[in-house]
PLY file of the C-alpha trace (Angstrom):
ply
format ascii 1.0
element vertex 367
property float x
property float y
property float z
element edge 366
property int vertex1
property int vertex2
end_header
-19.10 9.23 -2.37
-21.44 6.90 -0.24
-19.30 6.46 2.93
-20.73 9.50 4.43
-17.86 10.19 6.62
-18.59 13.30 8.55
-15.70 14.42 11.20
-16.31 16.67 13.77
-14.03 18.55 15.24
-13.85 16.84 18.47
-12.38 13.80 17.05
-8.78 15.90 15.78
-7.42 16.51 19.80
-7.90 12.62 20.16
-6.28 12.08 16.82
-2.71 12.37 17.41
-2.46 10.53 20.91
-4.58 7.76 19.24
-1.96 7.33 16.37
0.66 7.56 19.23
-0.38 5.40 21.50
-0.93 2.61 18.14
2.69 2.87 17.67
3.60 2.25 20.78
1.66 -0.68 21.26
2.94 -2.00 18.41
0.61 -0.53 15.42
3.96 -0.59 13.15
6.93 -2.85 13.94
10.60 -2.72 12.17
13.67 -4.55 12.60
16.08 -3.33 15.30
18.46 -0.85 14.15
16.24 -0.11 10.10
14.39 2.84 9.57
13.44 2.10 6.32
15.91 1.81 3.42
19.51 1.89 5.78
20.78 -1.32 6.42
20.44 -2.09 10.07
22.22 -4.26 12.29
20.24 -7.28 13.55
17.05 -9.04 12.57
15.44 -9.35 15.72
11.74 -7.67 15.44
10.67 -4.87 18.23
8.32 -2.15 19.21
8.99 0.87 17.31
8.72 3.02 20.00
11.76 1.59 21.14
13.95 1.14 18.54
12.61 3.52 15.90
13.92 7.09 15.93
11.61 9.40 17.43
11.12 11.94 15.00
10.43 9.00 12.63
7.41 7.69 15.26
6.37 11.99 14.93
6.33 11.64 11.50
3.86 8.67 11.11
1.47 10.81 13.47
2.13 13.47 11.68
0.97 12.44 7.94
-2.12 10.36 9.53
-3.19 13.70 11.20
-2.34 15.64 7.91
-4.74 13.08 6.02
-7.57 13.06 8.64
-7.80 16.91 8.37
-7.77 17.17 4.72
-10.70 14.81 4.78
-12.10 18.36 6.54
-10.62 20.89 4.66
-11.42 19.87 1.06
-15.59 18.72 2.43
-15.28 22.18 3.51
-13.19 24.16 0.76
-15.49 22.60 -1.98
-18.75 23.26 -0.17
-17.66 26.96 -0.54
-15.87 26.48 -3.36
-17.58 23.97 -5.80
-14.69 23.80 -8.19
-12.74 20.79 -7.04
-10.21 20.59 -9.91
-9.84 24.21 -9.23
-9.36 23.81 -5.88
-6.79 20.87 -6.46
-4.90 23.15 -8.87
-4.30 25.71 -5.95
-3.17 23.13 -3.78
-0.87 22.51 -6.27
0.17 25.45 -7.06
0.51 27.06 -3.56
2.83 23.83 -2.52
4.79 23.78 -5.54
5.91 27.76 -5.31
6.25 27.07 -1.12
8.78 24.53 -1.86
10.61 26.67 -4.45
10.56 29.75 -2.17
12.13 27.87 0.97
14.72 26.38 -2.06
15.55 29.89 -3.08
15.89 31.56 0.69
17.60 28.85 1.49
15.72 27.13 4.33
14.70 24.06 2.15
17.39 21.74 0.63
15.47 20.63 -3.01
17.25 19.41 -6.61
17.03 21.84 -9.27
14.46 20.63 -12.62
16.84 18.14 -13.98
15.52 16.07 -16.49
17.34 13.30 -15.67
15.09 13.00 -12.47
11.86 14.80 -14.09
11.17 12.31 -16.17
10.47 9.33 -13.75
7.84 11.93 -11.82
6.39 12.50 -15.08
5.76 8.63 -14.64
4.38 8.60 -11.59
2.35 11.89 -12.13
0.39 10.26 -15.09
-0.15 7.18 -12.77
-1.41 8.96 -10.12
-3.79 10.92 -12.62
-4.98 7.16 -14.15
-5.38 6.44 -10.66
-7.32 9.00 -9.71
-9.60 9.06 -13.00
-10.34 4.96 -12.65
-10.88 5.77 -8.71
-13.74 7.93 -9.53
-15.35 5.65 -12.62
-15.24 2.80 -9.94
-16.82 4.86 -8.06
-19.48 5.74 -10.63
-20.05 1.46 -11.49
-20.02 1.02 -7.45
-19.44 2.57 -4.26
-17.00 3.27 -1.81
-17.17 -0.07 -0.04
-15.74 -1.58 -2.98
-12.52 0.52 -2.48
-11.91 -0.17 1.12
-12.05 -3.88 0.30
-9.84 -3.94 -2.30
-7.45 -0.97 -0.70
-7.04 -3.88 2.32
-5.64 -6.21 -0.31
-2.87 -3.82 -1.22
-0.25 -4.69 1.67
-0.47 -8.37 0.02
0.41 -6.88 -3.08
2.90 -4.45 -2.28
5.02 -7.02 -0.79
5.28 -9.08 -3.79
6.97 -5.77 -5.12
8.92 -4.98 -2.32
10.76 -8.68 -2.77
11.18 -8.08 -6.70
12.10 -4.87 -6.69
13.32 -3.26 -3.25
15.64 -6.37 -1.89
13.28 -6.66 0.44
12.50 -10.34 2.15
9.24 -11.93 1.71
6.92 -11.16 4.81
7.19 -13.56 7.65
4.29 -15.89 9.18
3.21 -13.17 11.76
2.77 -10.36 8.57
1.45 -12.52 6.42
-1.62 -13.42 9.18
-1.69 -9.72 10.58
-2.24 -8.59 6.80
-4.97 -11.06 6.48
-6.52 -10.35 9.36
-6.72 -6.45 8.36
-8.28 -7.65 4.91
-10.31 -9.73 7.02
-11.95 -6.99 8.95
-12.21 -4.95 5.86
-14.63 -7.34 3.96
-16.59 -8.47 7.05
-16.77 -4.49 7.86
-18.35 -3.82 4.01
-20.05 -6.90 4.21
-22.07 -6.61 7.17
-22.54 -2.95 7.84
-22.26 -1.37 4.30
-23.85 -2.31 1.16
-21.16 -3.71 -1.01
-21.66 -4.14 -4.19
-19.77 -4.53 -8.17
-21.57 -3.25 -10.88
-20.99 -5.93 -13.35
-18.02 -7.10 -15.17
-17.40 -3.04 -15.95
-16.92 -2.56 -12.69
-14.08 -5.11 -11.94
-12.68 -3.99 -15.57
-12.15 -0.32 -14.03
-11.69 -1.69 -9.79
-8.51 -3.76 -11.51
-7.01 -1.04 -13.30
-7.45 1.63 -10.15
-5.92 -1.14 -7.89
-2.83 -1.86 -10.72
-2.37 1.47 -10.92
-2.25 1.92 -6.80
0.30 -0.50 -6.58
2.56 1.01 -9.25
2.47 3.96 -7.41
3.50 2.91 -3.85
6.42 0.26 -5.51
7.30 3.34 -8.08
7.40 6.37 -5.32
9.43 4.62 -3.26
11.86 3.73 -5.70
11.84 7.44 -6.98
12.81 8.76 -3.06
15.20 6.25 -2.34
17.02 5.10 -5.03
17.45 8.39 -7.51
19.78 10.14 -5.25
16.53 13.18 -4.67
18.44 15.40 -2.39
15.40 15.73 -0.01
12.07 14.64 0.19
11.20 18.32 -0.55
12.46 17.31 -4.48
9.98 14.83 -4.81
7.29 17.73 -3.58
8.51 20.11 -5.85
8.19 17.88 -9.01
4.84 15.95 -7.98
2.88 19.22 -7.10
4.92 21.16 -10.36
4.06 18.14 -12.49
0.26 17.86 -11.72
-0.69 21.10 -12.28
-0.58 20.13 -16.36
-3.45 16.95 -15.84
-5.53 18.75 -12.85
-5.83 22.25 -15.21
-6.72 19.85 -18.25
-9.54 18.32 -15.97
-10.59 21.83 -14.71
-10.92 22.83 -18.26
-12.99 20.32 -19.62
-14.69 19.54 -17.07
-16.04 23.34 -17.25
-14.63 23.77 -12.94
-12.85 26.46 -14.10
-15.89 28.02 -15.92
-17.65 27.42 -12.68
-15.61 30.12 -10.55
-18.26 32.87 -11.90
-20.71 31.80 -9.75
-18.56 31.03 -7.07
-19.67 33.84 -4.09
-16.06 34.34 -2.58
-16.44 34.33 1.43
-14.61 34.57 4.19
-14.27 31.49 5.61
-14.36 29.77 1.93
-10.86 31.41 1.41
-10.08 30.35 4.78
-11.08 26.79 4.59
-8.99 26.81 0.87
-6.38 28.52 2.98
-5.83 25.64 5.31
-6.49 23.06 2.34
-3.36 24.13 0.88
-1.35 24.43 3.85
-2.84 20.58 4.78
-1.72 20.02 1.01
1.85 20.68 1.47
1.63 18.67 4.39
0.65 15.72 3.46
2.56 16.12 0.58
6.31 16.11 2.47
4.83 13.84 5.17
4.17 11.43 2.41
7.10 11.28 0.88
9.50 11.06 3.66
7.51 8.38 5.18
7.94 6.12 2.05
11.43 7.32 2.24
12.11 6.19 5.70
10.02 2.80 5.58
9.24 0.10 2.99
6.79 0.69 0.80
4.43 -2.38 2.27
4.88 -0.62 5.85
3.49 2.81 4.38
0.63 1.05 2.84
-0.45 -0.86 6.14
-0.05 2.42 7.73
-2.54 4.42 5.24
-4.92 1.46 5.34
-4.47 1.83 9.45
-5.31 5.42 9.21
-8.64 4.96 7.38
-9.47 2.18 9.07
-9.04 4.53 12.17
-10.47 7.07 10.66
-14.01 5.61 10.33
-13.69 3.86 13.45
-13.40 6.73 15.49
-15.89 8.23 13.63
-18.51 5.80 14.39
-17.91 5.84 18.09
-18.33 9.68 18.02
-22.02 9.26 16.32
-20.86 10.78 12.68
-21.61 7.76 11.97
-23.84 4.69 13.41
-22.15 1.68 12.40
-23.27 -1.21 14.15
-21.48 -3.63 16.51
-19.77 -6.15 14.50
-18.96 -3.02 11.82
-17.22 -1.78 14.91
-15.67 -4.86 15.70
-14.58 -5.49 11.99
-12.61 -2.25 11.96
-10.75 -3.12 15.56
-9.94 -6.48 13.89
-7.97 -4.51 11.26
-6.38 -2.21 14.07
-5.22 -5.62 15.52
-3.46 -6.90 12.33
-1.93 -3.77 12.01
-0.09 -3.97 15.52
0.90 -7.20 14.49
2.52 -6.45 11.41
6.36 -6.34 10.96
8.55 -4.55 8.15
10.16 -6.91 6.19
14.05 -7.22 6.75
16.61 -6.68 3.85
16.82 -10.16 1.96
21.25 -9.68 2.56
20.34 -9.25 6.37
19.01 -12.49 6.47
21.63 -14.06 4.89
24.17 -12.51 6.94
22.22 -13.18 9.47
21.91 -16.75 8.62
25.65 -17.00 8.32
26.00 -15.64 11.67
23.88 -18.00 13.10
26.02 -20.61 11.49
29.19 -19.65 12.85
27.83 -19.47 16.53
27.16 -22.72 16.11
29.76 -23.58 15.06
32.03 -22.10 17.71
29.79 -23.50 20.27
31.57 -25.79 22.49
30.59 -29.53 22.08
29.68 -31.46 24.80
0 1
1 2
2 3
3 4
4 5
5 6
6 7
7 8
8 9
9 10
10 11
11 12
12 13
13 14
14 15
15 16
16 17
17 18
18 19
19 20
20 21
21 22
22 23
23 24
24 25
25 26
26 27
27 28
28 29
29 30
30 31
31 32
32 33
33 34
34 35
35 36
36 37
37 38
38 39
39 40
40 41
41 42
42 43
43 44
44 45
45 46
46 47
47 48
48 49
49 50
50 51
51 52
52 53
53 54
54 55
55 56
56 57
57 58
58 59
59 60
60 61
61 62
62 63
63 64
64 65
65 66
66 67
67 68
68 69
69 70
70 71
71 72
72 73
73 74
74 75
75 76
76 77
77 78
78 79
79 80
80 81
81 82
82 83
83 84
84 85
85 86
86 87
87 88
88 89
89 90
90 91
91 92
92 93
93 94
94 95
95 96
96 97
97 98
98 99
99 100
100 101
101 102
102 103
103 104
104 105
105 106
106 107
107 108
108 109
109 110
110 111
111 112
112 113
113 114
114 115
115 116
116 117
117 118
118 119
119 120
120 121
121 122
122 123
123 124
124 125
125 126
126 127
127 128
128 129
129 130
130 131
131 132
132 133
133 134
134 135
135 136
136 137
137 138
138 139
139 140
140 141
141 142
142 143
143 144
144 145
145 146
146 147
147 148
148 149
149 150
150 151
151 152
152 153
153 154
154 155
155 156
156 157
157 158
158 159
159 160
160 161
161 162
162 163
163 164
164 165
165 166
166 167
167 168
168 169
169 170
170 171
171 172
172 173
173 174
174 175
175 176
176 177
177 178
178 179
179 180
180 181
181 182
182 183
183 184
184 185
185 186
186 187
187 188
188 189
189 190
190 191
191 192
192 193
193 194
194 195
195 196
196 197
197 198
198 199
199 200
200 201
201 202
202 203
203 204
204 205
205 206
206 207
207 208
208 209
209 210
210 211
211 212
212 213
213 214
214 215
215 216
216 217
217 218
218 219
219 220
220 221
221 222
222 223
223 224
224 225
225 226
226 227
227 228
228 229
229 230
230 231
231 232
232 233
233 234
234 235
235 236
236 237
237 238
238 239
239 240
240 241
241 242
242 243
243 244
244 245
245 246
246 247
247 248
248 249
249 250
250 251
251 252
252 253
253 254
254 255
255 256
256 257
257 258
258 259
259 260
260 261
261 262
262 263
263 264
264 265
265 266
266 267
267 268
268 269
269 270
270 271
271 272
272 273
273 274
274 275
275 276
276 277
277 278
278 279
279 280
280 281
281 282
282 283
283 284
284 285
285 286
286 287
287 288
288 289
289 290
290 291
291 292
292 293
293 294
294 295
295 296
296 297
297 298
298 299
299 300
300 301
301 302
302 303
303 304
304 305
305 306
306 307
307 308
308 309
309 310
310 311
311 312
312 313
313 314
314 315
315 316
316 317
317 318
318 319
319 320
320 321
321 322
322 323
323 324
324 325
325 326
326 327
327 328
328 329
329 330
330 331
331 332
332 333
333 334
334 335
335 336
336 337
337 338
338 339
339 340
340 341
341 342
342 343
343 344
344 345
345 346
346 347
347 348
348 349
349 350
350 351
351 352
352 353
353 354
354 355
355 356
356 357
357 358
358 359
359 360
360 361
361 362
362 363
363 364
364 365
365 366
């Protein structure tokens, strides 16, 4: 939609060590003994390579690799394909019947369709369908500059959230400056190298509804996978992917995609490329999920705004794209706030904390 973004192939072996070797250096920091929502023992911040659990580090590489490639398989399913609501509704559908398979054979542990739990993915379904909707009318008043800018601000919102709502403690000096510095390099990137641009007083009408509506969904999804008592990640999956077929088939209908499929010539490596869509689908789908499940919801939205921040970076230094020096430079400044950024403790961590700190000094011999 204007960004041009144009992987090749030789950027995916590079992907995963990239994300890796981020980590280690401290793309992602949590408190010592936290993995998300668990309580952990002390506050003292560290590299998560070293105090995170490993799978969890896998994980993170994991779902950034799963969204770099569908950035490849859906340019390349639709180009055979042109039906993208179509195309969406197989994704869908293919994850939502792979999860209830595994249920049913018994390799996947998911809750049965309980309404009692539906209902608040209903919630979330509808918001991600706003979302998506006022994503692309944005899109229509502006261009995809726009969104990066304003997808930079969303750490500085999500916080606010993750204090109201998840117990969460307000960011600490060294956050707060590493998430300025990635919004920072954001609007100097769009700034300088892109041509950014608001289409009037329509277009921060619709960029204010797609950003409220982001933010509801990254505070509301990670409420829904750690505090409804889901019995897996794979739940959430199950009812998302279920849920969205209803909206996405609407779309497809009256948007005529579906009508569309006559002309579609049906190839080869189109089925191929939708093959691997879907399988990238249910991917990115669990990876998702069980990352917001495992860290706050203001980590997993530094880490998505790290992966496209990657993302274009890498593809600019592999020629899909000639962005200039200080583009190049604006990006690395947001891949240095990121590695400076630390999750949030518990708000009761600190204040045991606090107390402990208290008593120490108390017991410490006077002189």
């Amino acid at each position: 939609h204007g960004l041009s973004i144009d992987i090749t192939t030789s950027f995916l072996p590079s992907f995963a060590a990239a994300a890796a070797r981020l980590c280690e250096c401290g793309f992602f920091r949590v408190p010592a003994g936290e993995t998300g929502g668990a309580t952990g023992g002390g506050l003292k911040h560290t590299n998560i390579s070293a105090r995170m659990d490993g799978n969890v580090l896998m994980l993170l590489v994991v779902y950034c690799a799963c969204s770099s490639l569908m950035l490849i398989f859906n340019q390349k399913t639709v180009h055979h394909i042109a039906a993208p609501a179509f195309v969406t509704a197989v994704q869908f559908a293919v994850t939502a019947v792979a999860v209830q398979t595994g249920k049913m054979l018994g390799v996947i542990e998911a809750d049965d369709f309980e309404w009692s739990k539906v209902k608040h993915f209903c919630v979330y379904v509808l918001a991600f369908s706003g979302g998506t909707w006022s994503n692309m009318r944005v899109l229509m008043d502006s261009n995809v500059e726009t969104v990066i800018v304003f997808r930079a601000c969303a750490p500085l919102a999500v916080c606010i959230f993750d204090y109201l709502f998840h117990k969460r403690a307000l960011p600490n000096l060294r956050s707060t400056c590493a998430m300025l510095l990635i919004l920072a390099g954001a609007a100097n990137y769009v700034l300088n190298d892109k041509a950014f641009k608001l289409g009037g007083v329509q277009a921060y009408f619709w960029v204010f509804v797609w950003f409220g509506l982001l933010i509801f969904q990254l505070t509301y999804a990670k409420w829904l996978v750690s505090s409804l008592g889901l019995k897996s990640a794979w739940t959430a999956v199950l009812y998302t992917n279920t849920l969205s077929l209803i909206p996405t088939t609407i779309i497809g209908l009256s948007g005529g995609d579906f009508y569309r499929l006559r002309s579609v010539e049906w190839t080869g490596p189109g089925v191929l490329w939708l093959g691997l869509s879907c399988a990238g689908g249910l991917g990115i789908s669990w990876t998702g999920f069980k990352c917001q499940q495992l860290i706050t919801a203001t980590a997993y939205t530094v880490v998505g705004v790290m992966n496209k921040m990657l993302t274009v970076l890498v593809n600019s230094l592999s020629g899909g794209q000639h962005a200039s020096l200080v583009g190049i430079g604006s990006l690395s400044v947001c891949l240095v706030g990121g590695s400076l950024y630390q999750q949030a403790p518990l708000r009761r961590e600190l204040r045991y904390a606090s107390i402990s700190d208290e008593d120490a000094a108390a017991a410490r011999p006077r002189v």
